[in-house]
C-alpha positions in Angstrom: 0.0 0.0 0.0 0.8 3.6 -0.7 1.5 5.9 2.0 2.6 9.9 1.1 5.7 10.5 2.4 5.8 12.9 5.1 7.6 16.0 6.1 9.6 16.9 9.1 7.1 19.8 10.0 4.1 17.5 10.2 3.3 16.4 14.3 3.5 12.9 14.1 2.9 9.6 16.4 2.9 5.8 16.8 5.1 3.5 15.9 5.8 0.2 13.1 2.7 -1.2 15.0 0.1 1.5 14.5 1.3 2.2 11.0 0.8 -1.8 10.2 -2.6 -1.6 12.0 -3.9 1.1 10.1 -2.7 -0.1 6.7 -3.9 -3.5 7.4 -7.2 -2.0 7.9 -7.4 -0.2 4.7 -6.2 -2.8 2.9 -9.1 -5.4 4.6 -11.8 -3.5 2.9 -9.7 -1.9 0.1 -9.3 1.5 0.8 -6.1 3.3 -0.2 -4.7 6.9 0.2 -4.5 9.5 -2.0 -2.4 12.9 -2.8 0.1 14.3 -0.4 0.7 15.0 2.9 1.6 18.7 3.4 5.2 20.0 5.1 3.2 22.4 7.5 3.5 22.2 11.3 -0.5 23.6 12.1 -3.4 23.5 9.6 -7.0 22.6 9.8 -8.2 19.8 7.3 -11.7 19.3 6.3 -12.9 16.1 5.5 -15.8 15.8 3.5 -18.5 14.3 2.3 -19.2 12.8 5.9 -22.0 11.0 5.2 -21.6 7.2 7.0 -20.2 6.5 10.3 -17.2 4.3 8.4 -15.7 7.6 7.6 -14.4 8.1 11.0 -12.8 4.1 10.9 -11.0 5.1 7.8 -10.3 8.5 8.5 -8.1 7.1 11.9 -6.6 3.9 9.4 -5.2 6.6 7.4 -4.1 8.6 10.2 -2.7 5.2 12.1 -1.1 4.2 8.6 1.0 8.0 7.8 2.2 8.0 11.5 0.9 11.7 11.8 -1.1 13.6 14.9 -4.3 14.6 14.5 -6.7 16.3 16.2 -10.4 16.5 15.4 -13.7 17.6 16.9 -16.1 15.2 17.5 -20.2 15.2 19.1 -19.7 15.8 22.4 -21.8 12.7 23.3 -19.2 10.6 21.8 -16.7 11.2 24.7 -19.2 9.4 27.3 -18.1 6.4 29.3 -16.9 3.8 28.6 -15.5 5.6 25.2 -14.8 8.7 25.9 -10.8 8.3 27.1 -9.8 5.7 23.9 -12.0 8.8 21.6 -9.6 11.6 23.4 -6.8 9.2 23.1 -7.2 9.3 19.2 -6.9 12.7 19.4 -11.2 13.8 19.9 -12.0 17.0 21.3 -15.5 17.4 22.4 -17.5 19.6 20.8 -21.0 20.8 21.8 -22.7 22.6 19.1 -25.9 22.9 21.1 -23.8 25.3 23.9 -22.5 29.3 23.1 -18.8 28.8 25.0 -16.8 29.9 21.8 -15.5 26.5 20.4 -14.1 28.4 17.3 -12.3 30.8 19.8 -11.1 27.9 22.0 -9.8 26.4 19.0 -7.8 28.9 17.8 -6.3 29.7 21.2 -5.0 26.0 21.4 -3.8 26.3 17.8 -1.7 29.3 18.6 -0.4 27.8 22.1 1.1 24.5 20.2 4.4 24.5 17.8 2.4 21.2 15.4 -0.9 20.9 16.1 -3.5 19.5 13.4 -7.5 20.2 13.7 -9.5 17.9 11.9 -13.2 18.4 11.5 -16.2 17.8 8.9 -17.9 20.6 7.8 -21.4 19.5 7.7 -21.5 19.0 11.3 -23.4 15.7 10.9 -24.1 12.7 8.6 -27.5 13.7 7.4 -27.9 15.6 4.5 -27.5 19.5 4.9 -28.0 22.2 2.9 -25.5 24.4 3.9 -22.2 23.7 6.0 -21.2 24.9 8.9 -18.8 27.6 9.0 -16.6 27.5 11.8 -13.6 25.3 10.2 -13.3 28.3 8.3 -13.5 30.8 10.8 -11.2 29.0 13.0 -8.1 28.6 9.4 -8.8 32.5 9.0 -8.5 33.6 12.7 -5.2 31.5 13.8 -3.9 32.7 9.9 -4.1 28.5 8.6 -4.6 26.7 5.5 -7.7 24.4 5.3 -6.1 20.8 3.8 -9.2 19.3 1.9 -9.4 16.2 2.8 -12.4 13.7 1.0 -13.5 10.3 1.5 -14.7 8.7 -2.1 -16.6 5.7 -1.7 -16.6 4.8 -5.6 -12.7 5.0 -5.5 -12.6 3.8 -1.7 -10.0 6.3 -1.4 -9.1 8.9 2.0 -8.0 11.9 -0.3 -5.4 14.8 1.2 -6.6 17.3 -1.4 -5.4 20.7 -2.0 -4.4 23.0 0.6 -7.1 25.5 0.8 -5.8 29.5 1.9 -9.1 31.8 3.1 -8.9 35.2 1.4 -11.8 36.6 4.2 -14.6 36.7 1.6 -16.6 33.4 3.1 -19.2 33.0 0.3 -16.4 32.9 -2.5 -14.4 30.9 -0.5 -16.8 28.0 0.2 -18.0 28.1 -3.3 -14.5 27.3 -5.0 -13.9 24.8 -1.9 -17.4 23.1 -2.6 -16.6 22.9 -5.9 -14.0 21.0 -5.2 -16.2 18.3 -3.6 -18.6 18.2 -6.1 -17.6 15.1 -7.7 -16.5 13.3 -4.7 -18.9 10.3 -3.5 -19.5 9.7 0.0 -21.0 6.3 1.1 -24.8 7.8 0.8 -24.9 10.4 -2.0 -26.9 13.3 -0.2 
């Protein structure tokens, strides 16, 4: 299997063990990688279209498989007992979208307070459909001064993509238009 070579900027972890675990997994159910890992020590990545609960299994494979340290935000009510400590130990920061206490802000405060850090997140919010997606990956890139990796999961090419790298210019609705576009042809599990 295919796995990008890395850069020395990018925060990594694991070891020969994780990396085998995570490619083993791809390769069970045929998933590969795709595209390149950036050079860059901090950067939020999208991943999208998040439309099946497998995304998040393949999502960590790919992770396990590079070797590199992510962290992403994840439903709140994920980090319960008994899961909650293996979901932080993956890297998952609770996030509750139902409470005002300035997630975006938070996030961008523990960007700027770490040399590597990586913030992973899906921009719909959810697996159902939606008809717009939620802006705060966006605010949080512009406001700690990040690129936005696009990242994609294609089910009809059972790929994890590491698109483009993605730089806000401050006008939102132009941005997420050209960054949409980019998705467009992508296939998640459940076509939306």
């Amino acid at each position: 299997m295919r796995v990008p070579a890395l850069g020395s900027q990018l925060p990594r972890r694991g070891n020969r063990f994780s990396k085998a675990l995570g490619r083993t997994m791809l390769r069970l159910f045929g998933w590969s990688i795709q595209g390149e890992a950036p050079d860059l020590p901090k950067f939020v990545a999208i991943a999208a279209p998040h439309t099946s609960n497998w995304d998040f299994y393949f999502g960590i494979a790919a992770v396990f498989a590079m070797g590199i340290r992510v962290s992403w935000l994840g439903k709140h009510t994920l980090f319960r007992p008994p899961f909650g400590p293996f979901f932080c130990w993956l890297g998952g920061i609770p996030a509750d979208r139902a409470a005002s206490h300035g997630l975006v802000e938070q996030t961008i405060h523990a960007l700027n307070g770490h040399e590597r850090m990586i913030v992973a997140m899906a921009p719909e919010g959810t697996r159902k459909r939606v008809e717009t997606w939620r802006t705060g990956f966006y605010r949080i890139a512009q406001g700690a001064r990040l690129p936005i990796l696009l990242a994609y999961f294609d089910y009809a090419q059972r790929a994890v993509g590491l698109g483009p790298m993605f730089h806000p210019t401050g006008d939102l609705d132009a941005d997420l238009q050209k960054i949409l576009e980019f998705y467009s042809p992508i296939a998640g599990k459940r076509q939306k």
